[in-house]
MDTraj code that builds the backbone (N, CA, C; nanometers):
import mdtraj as md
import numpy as np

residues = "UNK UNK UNK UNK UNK UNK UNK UNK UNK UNK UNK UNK UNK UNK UNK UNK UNK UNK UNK UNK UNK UNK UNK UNK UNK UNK UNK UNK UNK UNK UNK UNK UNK UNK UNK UNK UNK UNK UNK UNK UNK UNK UNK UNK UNK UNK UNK UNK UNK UNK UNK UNK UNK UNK UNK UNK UNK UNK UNK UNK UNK UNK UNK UNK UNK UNK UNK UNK UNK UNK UNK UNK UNK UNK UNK UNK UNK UNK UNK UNK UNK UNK UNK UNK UNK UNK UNK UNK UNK UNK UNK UNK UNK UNK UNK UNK UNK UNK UNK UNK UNK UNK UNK UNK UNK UNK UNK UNK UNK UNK UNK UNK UNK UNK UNK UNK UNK UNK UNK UNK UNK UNK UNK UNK UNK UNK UNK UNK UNK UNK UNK UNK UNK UNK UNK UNK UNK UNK UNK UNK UNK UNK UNK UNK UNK UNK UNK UNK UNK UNK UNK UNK UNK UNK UNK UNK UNK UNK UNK UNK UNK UNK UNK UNK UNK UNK UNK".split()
xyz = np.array([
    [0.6776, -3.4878, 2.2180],
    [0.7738, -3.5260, 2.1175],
    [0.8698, -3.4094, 2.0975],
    [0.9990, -3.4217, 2.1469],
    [1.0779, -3.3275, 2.0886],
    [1.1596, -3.3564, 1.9844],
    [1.1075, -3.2186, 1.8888],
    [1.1403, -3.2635, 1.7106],
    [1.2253, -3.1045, 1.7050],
    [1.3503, -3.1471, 1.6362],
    [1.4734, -3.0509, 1.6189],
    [1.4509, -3.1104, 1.4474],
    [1.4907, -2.9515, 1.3582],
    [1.5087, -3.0092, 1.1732],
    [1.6361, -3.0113, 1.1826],
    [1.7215, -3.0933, 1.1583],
    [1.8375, -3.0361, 1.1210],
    [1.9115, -3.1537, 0.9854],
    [2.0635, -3.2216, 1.0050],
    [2.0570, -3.2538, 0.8912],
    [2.0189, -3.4110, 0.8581],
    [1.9967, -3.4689, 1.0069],
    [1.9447, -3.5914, 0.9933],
    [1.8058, -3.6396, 0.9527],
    [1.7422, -3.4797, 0.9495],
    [1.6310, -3.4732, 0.9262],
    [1.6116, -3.4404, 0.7294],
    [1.7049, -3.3765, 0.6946],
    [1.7198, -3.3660, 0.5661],
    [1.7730, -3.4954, 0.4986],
    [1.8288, -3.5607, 0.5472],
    [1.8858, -3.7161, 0.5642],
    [1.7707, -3.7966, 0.5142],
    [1.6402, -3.8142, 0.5816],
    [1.5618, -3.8830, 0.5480],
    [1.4929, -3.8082, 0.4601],
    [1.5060, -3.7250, 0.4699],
    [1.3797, -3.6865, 0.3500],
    [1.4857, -3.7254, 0.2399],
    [1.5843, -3.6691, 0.1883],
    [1.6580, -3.6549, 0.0464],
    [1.6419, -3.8568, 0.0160],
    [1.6845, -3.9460, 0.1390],
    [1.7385, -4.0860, 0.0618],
    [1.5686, -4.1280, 0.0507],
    [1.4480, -4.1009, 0.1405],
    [1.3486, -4.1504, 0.0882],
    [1.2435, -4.0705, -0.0529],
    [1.3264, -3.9587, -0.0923],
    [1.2960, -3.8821, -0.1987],
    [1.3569, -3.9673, -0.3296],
    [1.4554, -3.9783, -0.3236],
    [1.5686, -4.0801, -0.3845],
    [1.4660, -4.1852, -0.4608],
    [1.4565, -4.2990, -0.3278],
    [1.3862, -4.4029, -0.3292],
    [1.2255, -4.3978, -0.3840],
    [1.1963, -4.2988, -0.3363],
    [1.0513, -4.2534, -0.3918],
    [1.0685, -4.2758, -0.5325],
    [1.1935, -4.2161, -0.5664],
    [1.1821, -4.1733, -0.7482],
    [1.2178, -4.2937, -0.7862],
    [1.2791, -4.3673, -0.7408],
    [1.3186, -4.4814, -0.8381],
    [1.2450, -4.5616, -0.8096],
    [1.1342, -4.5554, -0.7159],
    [0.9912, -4.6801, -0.7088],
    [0.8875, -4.6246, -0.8564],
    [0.9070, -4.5081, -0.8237],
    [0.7802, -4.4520, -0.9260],
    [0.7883, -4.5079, -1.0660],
    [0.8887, -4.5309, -1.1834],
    [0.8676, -4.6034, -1.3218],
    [0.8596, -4.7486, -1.2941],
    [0.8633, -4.8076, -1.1912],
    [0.8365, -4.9208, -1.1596],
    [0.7062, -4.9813, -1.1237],
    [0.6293, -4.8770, -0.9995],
    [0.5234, -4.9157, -0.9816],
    [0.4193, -4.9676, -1.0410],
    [0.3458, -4.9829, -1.1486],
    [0.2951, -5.1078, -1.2137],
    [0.3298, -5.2057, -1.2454],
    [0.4763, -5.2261, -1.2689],
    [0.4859, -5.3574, -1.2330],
    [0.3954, -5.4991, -1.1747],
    [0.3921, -5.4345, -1.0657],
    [0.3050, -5.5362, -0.9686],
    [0.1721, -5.4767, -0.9483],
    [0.0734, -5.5806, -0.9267],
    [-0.0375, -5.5297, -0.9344],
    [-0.0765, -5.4484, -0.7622],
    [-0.1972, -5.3973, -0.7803],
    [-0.2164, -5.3296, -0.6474],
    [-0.2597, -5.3615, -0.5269],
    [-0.3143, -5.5013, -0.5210],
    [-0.2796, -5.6123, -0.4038],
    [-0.1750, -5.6525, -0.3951],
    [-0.1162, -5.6774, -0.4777],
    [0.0515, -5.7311, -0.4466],
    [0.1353, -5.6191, -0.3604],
    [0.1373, -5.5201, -0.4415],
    [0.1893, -5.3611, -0.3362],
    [0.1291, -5.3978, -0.1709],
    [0.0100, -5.3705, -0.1758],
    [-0.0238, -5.3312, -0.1492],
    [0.0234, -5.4558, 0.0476],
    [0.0254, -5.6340, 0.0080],
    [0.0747, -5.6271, 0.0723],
    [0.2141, -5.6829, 0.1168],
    [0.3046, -5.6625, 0.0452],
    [0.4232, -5.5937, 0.0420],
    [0.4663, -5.4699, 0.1153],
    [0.3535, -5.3868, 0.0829],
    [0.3969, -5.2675, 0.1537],
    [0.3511, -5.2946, 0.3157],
    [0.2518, -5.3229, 0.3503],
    [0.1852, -5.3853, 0.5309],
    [0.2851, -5.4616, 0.5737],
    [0.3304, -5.5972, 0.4875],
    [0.4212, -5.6557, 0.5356],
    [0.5507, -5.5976, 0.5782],
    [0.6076, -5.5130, 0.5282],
    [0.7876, -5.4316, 0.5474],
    [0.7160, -5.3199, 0.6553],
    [0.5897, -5.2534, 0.6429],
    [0.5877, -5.1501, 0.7643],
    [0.5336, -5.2606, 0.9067],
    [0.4833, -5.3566, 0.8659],
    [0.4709, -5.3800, 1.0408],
    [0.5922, -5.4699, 1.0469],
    [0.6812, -5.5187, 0.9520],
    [0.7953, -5.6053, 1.0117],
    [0.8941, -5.5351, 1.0689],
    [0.9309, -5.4296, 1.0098],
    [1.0276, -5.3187, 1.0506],
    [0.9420, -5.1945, 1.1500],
    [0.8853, -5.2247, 1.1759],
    [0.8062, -5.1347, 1.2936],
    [0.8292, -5.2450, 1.4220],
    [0.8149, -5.3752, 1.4085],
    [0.7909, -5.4625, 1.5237],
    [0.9494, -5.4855, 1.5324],
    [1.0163, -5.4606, 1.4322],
    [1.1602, -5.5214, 1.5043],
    [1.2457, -5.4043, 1.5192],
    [1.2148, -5.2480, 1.4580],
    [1.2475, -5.1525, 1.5717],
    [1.1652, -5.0912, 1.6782],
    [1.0644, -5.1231, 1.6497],
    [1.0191, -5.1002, 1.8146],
    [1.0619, -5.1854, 1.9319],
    [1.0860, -5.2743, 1.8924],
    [1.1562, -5.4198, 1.9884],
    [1.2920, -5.3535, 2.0771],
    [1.3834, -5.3290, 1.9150],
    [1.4622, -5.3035, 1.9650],
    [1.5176, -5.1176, 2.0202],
    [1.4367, -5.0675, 1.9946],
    [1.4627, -4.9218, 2.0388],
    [1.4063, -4.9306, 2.1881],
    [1.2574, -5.0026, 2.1924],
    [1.2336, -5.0066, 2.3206],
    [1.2694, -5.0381, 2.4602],
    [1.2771, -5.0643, 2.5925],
    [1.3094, -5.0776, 2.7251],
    [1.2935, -5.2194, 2.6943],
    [1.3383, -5.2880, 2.7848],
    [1.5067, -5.2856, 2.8519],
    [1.6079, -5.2478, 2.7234],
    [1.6044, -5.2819, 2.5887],
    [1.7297, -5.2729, 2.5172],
    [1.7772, -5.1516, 2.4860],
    [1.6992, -5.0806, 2.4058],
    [1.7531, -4.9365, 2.3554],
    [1.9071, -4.9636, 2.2510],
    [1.8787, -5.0176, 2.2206],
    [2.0248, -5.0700, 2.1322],
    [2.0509, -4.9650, 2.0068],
    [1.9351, -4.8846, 2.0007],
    [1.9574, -4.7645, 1.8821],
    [1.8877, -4.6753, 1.8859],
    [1.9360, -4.5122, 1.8453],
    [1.7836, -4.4025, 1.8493],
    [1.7690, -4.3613, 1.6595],
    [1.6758, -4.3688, 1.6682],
    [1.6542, -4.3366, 1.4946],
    [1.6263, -4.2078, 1.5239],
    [1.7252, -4.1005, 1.4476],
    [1.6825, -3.9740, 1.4700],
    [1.7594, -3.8965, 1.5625],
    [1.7513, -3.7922, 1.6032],
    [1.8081, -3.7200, 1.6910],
    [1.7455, -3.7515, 1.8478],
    [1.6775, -3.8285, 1.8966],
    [1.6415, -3.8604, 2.0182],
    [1.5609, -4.0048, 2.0361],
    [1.5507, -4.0296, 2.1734],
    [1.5017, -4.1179, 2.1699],
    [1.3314, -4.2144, 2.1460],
    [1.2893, -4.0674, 2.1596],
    [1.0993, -4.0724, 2.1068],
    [1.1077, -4.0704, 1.9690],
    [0.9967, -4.1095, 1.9107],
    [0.9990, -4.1157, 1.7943],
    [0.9588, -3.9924, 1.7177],
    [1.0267, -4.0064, 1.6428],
    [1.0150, -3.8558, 1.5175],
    [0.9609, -3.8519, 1.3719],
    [0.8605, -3.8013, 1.3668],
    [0.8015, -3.7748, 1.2284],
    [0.8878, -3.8493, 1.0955],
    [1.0119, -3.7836, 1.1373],
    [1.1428, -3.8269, 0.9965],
    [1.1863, -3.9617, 0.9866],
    [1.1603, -4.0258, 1.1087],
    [1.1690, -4.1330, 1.1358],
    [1.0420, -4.2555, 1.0215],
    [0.9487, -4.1648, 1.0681],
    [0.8205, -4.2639, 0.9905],
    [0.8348, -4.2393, 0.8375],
    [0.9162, -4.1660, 0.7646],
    [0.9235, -4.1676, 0.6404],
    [1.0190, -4.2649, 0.5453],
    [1.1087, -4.3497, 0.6432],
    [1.1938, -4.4390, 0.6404],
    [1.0795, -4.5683, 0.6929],
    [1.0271, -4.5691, 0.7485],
    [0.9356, -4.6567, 0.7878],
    [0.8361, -4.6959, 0.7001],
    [0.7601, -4.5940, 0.6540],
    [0.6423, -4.5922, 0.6004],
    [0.6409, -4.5640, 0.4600],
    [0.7208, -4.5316, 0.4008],
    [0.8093, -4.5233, 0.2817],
    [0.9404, -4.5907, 0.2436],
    [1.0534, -4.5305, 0.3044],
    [1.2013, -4.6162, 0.2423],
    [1.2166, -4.7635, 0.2690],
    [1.1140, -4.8239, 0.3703],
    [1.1488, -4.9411, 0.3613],
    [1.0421, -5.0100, 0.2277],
    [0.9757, -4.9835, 0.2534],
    [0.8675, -5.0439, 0.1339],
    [0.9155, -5.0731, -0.0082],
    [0.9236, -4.9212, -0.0703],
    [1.0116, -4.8961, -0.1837],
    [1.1385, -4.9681, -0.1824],
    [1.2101, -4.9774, -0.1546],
    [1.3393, -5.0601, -0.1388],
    [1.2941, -5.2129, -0.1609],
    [1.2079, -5.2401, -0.1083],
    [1.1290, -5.4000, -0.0876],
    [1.1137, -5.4274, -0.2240],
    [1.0208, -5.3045, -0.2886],
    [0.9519, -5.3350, -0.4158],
    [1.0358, -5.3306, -0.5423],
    [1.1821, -5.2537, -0.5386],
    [1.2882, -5.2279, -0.5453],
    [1.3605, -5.3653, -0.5958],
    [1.3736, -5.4352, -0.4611],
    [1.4480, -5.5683, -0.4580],
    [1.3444, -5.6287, -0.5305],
    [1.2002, -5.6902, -0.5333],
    [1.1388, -5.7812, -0.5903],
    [1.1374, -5.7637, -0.7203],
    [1.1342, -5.6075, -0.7454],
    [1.1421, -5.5827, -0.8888],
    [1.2554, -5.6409, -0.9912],
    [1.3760, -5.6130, -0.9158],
    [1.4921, -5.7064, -0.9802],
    [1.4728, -5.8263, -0.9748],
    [1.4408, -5.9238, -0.8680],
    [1.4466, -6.0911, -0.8662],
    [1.3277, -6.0860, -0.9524],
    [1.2262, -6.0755, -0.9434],
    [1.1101, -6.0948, -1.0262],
    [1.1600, -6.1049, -1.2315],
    [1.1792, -5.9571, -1.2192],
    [1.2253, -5.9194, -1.3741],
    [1.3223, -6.0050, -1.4313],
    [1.4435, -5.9773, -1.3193],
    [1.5322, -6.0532, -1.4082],
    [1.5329, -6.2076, -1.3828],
    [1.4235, -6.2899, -1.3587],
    [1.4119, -6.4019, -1.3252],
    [1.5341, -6.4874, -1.2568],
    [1.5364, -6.4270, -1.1521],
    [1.6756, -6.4487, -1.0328],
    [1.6535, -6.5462, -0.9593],
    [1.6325, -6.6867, -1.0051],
    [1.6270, -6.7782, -0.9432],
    [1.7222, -6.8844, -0.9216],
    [1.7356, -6.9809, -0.8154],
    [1.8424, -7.0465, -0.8059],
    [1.9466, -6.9898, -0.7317],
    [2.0260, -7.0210, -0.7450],
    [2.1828, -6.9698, -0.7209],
    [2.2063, -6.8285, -0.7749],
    [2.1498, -6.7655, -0.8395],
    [2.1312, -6.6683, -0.9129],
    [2.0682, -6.5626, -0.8201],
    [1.9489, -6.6428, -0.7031],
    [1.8673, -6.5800, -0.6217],
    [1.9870, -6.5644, -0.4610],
    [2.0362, -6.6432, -0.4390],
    [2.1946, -6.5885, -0.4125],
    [2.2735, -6.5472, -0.3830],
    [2.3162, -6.4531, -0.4800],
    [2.4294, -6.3658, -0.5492],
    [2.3194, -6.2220, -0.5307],
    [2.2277, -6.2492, -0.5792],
    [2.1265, -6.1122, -0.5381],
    [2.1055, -6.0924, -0.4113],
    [2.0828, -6.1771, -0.3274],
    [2.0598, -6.1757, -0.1934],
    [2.1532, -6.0827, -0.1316],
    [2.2588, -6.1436, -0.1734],
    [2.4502, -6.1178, -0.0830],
    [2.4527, -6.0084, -0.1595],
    [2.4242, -5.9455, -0.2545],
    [2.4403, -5.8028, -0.3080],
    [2.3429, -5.6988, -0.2374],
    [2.2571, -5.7221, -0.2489],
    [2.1401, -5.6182, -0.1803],
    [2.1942, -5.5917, -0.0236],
    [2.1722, -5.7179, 0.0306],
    [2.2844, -5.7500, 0.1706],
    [2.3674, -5.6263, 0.2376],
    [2.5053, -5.6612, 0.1014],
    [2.6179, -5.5835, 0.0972],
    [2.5341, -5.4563, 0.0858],
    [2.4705, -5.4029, 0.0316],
    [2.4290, -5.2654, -0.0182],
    [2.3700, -5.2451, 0.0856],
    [2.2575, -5.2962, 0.1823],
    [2.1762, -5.2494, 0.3154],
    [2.3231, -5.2065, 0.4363],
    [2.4142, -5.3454, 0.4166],
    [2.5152, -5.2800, 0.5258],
    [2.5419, -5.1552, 0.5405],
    [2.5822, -5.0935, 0.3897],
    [2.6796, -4.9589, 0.3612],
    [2.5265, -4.8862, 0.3878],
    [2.4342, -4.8887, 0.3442],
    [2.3166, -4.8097, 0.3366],
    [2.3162, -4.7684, 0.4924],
    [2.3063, -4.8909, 0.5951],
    [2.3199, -4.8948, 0.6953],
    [2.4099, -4.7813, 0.7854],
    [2.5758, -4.7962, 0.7519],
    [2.6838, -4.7161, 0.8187],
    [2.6671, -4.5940, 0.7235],
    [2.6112, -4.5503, 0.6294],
    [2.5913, -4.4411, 0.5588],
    [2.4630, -4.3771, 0.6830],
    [2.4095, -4.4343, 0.7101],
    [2.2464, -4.3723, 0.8202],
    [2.3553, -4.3730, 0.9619],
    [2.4158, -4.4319, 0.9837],
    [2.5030, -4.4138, 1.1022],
    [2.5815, -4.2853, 1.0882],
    [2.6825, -4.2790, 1.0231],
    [2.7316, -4.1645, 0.9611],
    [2.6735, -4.0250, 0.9457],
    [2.5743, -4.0545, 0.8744],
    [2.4810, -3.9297, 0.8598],
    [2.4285, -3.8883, 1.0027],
    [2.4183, -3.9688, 1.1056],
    [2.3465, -3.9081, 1.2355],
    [2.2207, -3.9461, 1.2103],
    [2.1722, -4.0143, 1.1245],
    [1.9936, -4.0318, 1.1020],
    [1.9925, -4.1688, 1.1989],
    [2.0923, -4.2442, 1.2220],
    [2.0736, -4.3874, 1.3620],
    [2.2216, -4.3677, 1.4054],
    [2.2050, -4.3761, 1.5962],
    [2.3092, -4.3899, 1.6492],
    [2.2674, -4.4934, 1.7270],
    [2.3786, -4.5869, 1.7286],
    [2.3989, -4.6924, 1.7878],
    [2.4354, -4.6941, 1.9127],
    [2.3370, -4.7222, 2.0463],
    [2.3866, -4.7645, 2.1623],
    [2.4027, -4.8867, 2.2309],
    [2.3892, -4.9927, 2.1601],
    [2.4072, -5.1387, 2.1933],
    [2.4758, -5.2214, 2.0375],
    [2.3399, -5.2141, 1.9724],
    [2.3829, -5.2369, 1.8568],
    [2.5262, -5.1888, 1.7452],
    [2.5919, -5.3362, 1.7179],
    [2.6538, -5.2873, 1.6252],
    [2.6137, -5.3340, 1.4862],
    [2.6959, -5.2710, 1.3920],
    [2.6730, -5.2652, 1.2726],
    [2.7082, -5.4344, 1.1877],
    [2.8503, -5.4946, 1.2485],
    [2.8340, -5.6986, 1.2481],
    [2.6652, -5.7384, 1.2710],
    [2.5907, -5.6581, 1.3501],
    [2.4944, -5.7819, 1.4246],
    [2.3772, -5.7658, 1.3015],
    [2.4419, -5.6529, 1.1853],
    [2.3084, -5.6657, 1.0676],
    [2.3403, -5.7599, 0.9822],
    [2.4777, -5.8047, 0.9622],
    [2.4867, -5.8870, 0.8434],
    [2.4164, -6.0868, 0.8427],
    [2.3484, -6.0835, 0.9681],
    [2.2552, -6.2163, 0.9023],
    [2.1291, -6.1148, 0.8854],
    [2.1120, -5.9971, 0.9707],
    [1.9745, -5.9594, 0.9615],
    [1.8839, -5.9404, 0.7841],
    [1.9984, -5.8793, 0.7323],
    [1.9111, -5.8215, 0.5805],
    [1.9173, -5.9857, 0.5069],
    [2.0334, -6.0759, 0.4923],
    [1.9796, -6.2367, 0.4023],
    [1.8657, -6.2604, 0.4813],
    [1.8114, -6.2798, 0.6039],
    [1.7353, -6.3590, 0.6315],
    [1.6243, -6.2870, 0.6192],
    [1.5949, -6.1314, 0.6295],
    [1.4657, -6.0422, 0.5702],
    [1.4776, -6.0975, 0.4022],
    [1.5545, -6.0596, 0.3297],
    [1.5152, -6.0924, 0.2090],
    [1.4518, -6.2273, 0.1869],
    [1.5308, -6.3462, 0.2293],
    [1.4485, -6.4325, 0.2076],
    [1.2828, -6.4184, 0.2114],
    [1.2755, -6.3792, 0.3690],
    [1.1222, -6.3838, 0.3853],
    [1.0696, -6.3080, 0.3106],
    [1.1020, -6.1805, 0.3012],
    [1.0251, -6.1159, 0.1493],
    [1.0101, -6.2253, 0.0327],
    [1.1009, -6.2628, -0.0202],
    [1.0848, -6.3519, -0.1545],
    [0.9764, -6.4665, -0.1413],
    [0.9659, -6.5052, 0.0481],
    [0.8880, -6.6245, 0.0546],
    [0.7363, -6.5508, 0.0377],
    [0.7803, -6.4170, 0.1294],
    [0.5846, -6.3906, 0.1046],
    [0.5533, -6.3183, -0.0269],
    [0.6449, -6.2818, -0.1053],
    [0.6421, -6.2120, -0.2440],
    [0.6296, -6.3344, -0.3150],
    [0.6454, -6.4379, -0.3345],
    [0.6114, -6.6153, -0.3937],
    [0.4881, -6.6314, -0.3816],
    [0.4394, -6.6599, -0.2669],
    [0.3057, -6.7233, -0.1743],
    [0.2361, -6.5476, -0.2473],
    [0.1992, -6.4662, -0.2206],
    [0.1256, -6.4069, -0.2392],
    [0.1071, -6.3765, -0.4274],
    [0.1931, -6.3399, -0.4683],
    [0.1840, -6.3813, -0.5780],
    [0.1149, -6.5169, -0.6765],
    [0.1698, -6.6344, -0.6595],
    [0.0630, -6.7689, -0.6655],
    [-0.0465, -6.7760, -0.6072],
    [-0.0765, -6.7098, -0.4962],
    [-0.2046, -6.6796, -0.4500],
    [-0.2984, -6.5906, -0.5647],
    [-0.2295, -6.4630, -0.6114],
    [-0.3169, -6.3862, -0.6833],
    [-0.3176, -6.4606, -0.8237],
    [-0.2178, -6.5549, -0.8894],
    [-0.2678, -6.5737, -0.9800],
    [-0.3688, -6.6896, -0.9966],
    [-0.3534, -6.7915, -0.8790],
    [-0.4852, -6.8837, -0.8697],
    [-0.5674, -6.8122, -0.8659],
    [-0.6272, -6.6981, -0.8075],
    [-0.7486, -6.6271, -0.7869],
    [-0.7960, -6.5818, -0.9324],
    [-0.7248, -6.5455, -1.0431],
    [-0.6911, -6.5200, -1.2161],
    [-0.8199, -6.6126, -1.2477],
    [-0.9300, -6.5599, -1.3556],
    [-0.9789, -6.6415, -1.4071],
    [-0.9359, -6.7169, -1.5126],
    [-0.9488, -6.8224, -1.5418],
    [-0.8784, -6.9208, -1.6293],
    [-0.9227, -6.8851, -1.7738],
    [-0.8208, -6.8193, -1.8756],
    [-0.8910, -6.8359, -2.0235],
    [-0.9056, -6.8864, -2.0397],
    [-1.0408, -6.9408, -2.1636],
    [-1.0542, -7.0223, -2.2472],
    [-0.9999, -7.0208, -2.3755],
    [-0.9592, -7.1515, -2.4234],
    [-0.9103, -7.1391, -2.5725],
    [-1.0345, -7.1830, -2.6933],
])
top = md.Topology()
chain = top.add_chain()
for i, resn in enumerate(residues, 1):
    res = top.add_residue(resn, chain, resSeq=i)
    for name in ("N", "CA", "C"):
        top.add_atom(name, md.element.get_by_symbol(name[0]), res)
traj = md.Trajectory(xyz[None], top)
């Protein structure tokens, strides 16, 4: 593995430091099966669809300063995506963002992953060798959805499992 520090490497640490902090007054929120898989779900979905695509034949992007994978890399992985997840559910959840309402949140978060996106381009933390930056805008509506579908389903799952008070 050849690992260089430099500022793409300060890159991930500072935005998943960021993200760290603004998961932390949140985290109870949800209970610790719910995290818990929330968090499995965003690291093997975003592990299987950049390993897909970083890997042979495509190579369509290098996360990081090369093309092996880098430590700084897994902290965006194994952290910034999660938090961000729990992030987004925390808003649809709280502010009961349903409907058409669910939406307008979608297409905002969306908009915000794009720039988040050409901000990690920019910074040198992902350079694009196939991939462009158009080919994300169905990618983040159609992740959110599926988050919301397995953040739904797992949720109604844990509360059927709830023992039933009595009155």
């Amino acid at each position: 593995m050849n690992v260089t520090f430099d500022w793409n490497e300060w890159y991930f640490i500072i935005t998943t430091t960021i993200i760290l902090l603004l998961y932390l007054p949140i985290r109870k929120y949800f209970s610790p099966v719910l995290v818990t898989v929330i968090w499995i779900y965003n690291v093997v979905l975003v592990a299987t669809i950049d390993y897909f695509l970083l890997a042979t034949p495509f190579k369509l992007y290098i996360f990081g300063d090369n093309a092996s994978y880098e430590l700084s890399g897994a902290l965006f992985h194994f952290i910034m995506y999660p938090c961000a997840a729990l992030l987004f559910l925390y808003g649809y959840d709280k502010g009961e963002l349903y409907g058409k309402k669910t939406l307008w949140y979608i297409l905002f978060w969306s908009g915000f992953s794009l720039f988040f996106e050409w901000l990690t381009v920019k910074n040198g933390a992902l350079t694009y060798t196939g991939w462009k930056l158009v080919y994300s805008i169905p990618v983040y509506p159609i992740a959110a959805v599926m988050l919301i579908i397995i953040f739904r389903f797992t949720k109604t799952k844990l509360q059927n499992l709830q023992p039933q008070k009595s009155n």
